[in-house]
Wavefront OBJ file of the C-alpha trace (Angstrom):
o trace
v 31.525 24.378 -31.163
v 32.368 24.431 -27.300
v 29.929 24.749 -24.512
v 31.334 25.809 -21.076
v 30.742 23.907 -18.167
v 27.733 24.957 -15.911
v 26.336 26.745 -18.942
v 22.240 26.159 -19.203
v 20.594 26.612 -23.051
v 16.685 26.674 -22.515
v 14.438 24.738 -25.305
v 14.352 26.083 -28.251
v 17.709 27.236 -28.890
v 19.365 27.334 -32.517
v 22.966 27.167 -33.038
v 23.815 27.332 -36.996
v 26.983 25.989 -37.101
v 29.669 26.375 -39.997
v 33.030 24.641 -40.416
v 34.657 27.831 -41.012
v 33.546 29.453 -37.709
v 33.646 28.342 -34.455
v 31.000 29.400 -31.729
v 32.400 28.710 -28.176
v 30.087 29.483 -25.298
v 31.428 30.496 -22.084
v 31.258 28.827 -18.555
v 27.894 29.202 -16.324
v 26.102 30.752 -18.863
v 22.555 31.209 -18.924
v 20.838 31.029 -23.089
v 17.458 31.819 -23.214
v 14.557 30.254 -25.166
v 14.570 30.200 -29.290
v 18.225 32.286 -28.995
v 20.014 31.930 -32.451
v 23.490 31.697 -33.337
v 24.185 32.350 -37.127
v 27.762 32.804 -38.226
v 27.019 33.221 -41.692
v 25.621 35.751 -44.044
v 26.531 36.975 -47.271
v 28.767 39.890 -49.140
v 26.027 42.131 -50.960
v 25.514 40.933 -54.450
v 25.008 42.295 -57.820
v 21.244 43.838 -58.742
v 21.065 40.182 -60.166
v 20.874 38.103 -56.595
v 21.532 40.699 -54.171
v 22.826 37.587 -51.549
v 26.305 37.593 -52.928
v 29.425 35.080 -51.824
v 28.600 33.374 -48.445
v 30.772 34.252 -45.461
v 31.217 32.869 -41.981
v 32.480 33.991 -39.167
v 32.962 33.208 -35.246
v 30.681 33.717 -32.356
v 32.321 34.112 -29.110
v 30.047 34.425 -25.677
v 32.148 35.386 -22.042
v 31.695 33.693 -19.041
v 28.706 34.295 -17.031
v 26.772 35.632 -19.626
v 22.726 35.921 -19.601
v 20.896 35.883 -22.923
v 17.856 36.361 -23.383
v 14.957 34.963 -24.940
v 14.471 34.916 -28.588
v 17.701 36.791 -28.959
v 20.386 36.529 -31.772
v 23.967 36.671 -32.066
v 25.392 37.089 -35.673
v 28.941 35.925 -36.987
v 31.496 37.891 -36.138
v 30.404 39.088 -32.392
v 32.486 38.932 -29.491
v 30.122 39.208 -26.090
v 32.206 39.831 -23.554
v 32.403 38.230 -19.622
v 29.392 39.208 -17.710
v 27.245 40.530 -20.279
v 23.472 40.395 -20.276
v 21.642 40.385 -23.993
v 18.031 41.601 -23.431
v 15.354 39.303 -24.614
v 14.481 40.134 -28.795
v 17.909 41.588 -29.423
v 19.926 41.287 -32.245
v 23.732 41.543 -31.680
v 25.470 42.682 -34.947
v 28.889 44.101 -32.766
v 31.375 43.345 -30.178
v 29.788 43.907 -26.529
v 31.891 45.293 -23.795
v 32.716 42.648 -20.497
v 29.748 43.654 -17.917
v 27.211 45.826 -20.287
v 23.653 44.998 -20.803
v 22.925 45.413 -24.606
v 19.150 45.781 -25.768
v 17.512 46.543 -29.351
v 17.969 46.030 -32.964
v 20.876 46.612 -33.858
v 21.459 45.852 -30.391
v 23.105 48.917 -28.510
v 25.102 48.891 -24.442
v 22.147 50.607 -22.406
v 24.089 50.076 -19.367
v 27.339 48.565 -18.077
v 26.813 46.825 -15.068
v 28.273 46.553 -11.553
v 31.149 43.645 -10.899
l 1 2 3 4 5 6 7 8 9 10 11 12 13 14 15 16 17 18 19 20 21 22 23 24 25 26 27 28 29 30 31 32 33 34 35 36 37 38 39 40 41 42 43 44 45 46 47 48 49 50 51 52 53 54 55 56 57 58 59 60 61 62 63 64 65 66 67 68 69 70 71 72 73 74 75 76 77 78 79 80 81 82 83 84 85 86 87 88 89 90 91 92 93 94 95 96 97 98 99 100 101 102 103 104 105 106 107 108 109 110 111 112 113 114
């Protein structure tokens, strides 16, 4: 887990960490209220227990990104520099430096100006 500096997390964020997967959150960063990070999930199971083997994997947030509230970033996802995740989201991909992503799954709605 890294936090970069000048990076503000409101109350109410979560950050589920894992020894297997490192989250590292960029510099002057801006994380909403109640945002989760959650690395892990599981491989689909059997009709049995349908939550099969656990799996983790890392979280990476840019530099000067905005997330916002209530959002949440799953294992796996890259969010690139500049990025802004709209408030309710749920980011189950890679976002693209400067887009804003919105929705569930979260989708770019707009890349945005330098």
């Amino acid at each position: 887990m890294a936090i970069g500096v000048d990076t503000w997390l409101s109350p109410g964020v979560v950050i589920h960490t894992h020894v297997e997967a490192s989250i590292v959150i960029g510099e002057r960063c801006d994380i909403g209220p109640g945002v989760e990070f959650i690395p892990g999930s599981h491989i689909i199971g059997t009709s049995s227990r349908r939550a099969g083997s656990g799996t983790a994997n890392p979280i990476l947030i840019g530099n000067g990104c905005w997330l916002g509230a209530k959002s949440i970033i799953l294992g796996g996802v890259s969010i690139g520099d500049g990025c802004i995740v709209a408030a309710g989201a749920v980011v189950t991909h890679n976002v693209p430096p400067n887009s804003l992503v919105a929705g569930v799954p979260a989708r770019v709605k707009k890349q945005l100006s330098l």
